[in-house]
N, C-alpha and C positions, 0 to 999 in steps of 0.2 A: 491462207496466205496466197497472193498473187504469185503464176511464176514469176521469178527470175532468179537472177546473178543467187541471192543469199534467202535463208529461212529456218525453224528448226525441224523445240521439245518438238455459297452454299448457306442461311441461318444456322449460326452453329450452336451444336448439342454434346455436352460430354458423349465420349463412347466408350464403351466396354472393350474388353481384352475377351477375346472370346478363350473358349476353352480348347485347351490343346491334348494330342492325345499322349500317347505312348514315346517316347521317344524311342532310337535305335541301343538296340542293347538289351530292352528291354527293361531297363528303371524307368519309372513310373516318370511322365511329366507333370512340372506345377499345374491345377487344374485352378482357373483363377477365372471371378465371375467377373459382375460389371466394377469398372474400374469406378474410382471416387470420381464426385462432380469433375474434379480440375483435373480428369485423366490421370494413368496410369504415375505413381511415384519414380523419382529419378533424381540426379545428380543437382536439379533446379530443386526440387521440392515441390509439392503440388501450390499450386495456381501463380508460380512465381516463372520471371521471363529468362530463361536460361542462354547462356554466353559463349560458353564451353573457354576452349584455351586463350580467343583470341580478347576475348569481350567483345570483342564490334559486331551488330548483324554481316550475316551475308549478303553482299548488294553486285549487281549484275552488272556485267559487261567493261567492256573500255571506255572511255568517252569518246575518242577519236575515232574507234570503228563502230559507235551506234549513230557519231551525228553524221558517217558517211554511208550508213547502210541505206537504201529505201524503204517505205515507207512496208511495213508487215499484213496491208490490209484488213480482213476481221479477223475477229476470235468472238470468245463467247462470254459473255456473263452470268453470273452464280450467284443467287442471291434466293435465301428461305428454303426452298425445299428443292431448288430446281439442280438438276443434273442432262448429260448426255449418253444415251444407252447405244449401244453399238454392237449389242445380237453376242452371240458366242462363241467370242472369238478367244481361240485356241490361245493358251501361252506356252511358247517353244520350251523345250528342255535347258536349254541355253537363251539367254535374249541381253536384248535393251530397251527397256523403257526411258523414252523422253515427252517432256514438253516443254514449254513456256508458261509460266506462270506467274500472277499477279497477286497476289494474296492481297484484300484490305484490312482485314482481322486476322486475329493468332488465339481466340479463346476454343478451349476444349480440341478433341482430337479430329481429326479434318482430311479429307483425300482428295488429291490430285487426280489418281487414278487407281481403278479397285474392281477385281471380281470375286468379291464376296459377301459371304452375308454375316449380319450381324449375330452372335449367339451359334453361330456354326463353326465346326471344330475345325472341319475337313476344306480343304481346297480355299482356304483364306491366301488371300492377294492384294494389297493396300500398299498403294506409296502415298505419304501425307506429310499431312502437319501435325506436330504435338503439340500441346498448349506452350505457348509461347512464340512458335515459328518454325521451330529445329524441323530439318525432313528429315521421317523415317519410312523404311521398309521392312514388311515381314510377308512370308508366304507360308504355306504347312503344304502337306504332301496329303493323299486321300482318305490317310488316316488321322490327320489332325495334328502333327508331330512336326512340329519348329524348326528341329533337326540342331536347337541353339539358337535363334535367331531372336528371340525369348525369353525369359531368367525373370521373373518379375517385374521387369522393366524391357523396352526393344533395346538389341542389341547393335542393332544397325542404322544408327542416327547421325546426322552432323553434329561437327561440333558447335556451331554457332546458329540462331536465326535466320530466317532469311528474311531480306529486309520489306516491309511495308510497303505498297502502292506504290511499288516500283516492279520490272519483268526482270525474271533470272527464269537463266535453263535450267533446269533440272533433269539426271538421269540417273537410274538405276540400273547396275550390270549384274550378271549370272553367269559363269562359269564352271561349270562344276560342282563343287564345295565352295564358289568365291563369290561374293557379293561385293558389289563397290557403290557408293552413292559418289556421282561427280555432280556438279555445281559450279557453272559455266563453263566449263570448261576444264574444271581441274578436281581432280580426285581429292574428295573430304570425308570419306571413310571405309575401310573394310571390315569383312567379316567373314570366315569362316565358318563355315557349318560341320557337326560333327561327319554328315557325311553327304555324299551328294545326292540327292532328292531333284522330283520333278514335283510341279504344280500335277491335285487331283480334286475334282471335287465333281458333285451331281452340276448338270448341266444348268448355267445360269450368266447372264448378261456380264460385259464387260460395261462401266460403264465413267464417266470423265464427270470428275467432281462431285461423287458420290459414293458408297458400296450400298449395298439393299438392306434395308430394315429387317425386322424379326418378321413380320407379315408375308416378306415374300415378292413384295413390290413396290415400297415408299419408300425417298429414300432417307440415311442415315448417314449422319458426318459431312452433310454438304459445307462446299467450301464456299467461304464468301469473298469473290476475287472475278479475278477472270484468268482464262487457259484456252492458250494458243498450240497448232503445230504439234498436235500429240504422234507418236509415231511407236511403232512397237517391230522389233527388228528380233531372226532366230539367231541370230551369237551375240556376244558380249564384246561390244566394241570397245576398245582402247580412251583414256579422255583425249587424246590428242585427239586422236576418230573424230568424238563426238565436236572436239571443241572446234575441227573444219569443216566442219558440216551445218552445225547448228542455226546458221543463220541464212543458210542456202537451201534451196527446196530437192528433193532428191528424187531425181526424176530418169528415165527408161536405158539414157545414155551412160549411165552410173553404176560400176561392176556392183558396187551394193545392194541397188535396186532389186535382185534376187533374191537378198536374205529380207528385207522387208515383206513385212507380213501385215500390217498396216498400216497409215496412214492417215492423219486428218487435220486438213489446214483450217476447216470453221473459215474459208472464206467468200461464202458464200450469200451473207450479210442482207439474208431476205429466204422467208419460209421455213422451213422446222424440220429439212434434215442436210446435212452433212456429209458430203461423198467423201470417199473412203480412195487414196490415191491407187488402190491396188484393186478396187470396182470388186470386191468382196464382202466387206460387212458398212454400209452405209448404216451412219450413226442421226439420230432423232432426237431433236432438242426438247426438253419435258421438264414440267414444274415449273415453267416460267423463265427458262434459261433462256436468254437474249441474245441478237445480235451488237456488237461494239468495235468501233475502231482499236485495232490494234496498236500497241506502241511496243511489240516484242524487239523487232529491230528494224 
């Protein structure tokens, strides 16, 4: 994204549920292999477009503060296999994940943003898509252990889709035990966990629009869309937080600017990597992932 005034936040393949371990306490967790074609089962049923309470997709923003925002310059395009990897970068004991994101499809299970690998217990990190659109998150701790987050189906999902070839924010918060999915700006789910856990796994790529396949390096659940404006902050911002900020770029003059820990506008709409706002982990566009004008705001 260009500075100024405002700014914020793959061909697809069913995925598996990777295996989780132990949980706390010490009763055994569900250990659950690859999920059916149409992903994991839930309150939709498999391969059908789930609603939740409201029936309507979730669809982004105001009218009157996107047709007064300027113009979000680039972001990135996702399509087959292609993602953006961005080295290894720590996720805080507390944080926020955001971005911008454009979905053009909703079939099979799909990442926004992910560091993990496919068929690994330990240190799984994925916020996405379910079949049909719904955003969810899950992470596990070094021993593979959900902590809740998990039960046969994610427990931490929207209620409703979000909507098609159109940009909504999306974020993810951590607190402790707390989990919260907000979606433009306003809080659409939490979750508790039995207890509070950190992210642990062997050292491996964060990376946008993808997690890592079972090989090790291809990647798995690419999302077919585009994703703007990714940013990854160490506490758990409030939705109000997120929903002033989201469309303004968050830059040195900013008591925030501190807890940010990444950064990445994708606006740089020519070559194959992507600086990082915090000059730490510049991120490399792979598999074909493109540059595109943005329409986040």
């Amino acid at each position: 994204m260009r500075w100024g005034r405002l700014a914020v936040t793959c061909t697809l393949a069913a995925c598996s549920i990777d295996v989780t371990g132990t949980r706390s306490g010490g009763a055994e967790a569900p250990r659950v292999g690859d999920a059916p074609p149409d992903g994991p089962t839930g309150d939709a049923g498999a391969g059908a477009t789930p609603t939740g309470d409201g029936g309507a997709p979730i669809v982004a923003g105001d009218a009157a503060a996107d047709a007064a925002a300027p113009s979000a310059g680039f972001a990135v395009t996702l399509t087959g296999n292609a993602f953006v990897s961005a080295g290894a970068v720590p996720i805080p004991a507390d944080f926020t994940l955001e971005a911008w994101v454009r979905p053009k499809t909703a079939q099979g299970e799909t990442y926004i943003a992910a560091k993990d690998q496919r068929n690994t217990g330990s240190g799984q990190f994925r916020l996405g898509l379910l079949q049909g659109g719904r955003l969810f998150f899950l992470m596990t701790d070094a021993g593979g252990d959900d902590h809740g987050l998990f039960d046969s189906e994610y427990k931490l999902t929207s209620p409703t889709p979000l909507a098609l070839a159109r940009w909504t924010h999306v974020a993810v918060t951590k607190s402790g035990a707390s989990f919260q999915l907000v979606v433009d700006g306003v809080a659409v789910a939490t979750r508790a966990a039995d207890a509070s856990f950190t992210h642990g796994a062997p050292s491996r790529s964060f990376r946008v629009g993808a997690r890592i396949a079972p090989n090790g390096s291809a990647a798995d659940g690419s999302l077919d869309g585009e994703i703007d404006q990714v940013r990854l902050f160490d506490v758990a911002r409030t939705a109000a937080e997120i929903a002033a900020d989201m469309r303004r770029p968050i830059g040195p003059a900013d008591a925030i600017f501190g807890r940010l820990r990444a950064a990445w506008r994708f606006d740089e709409g020519a070559g194959t990597t992507s600086a990082d706002d915090k000059s730490t982990y510049p991120a490399t566009l792979m598999g074909g992932a493109a540059w595109t004008t943005s329409g986040a705001y």
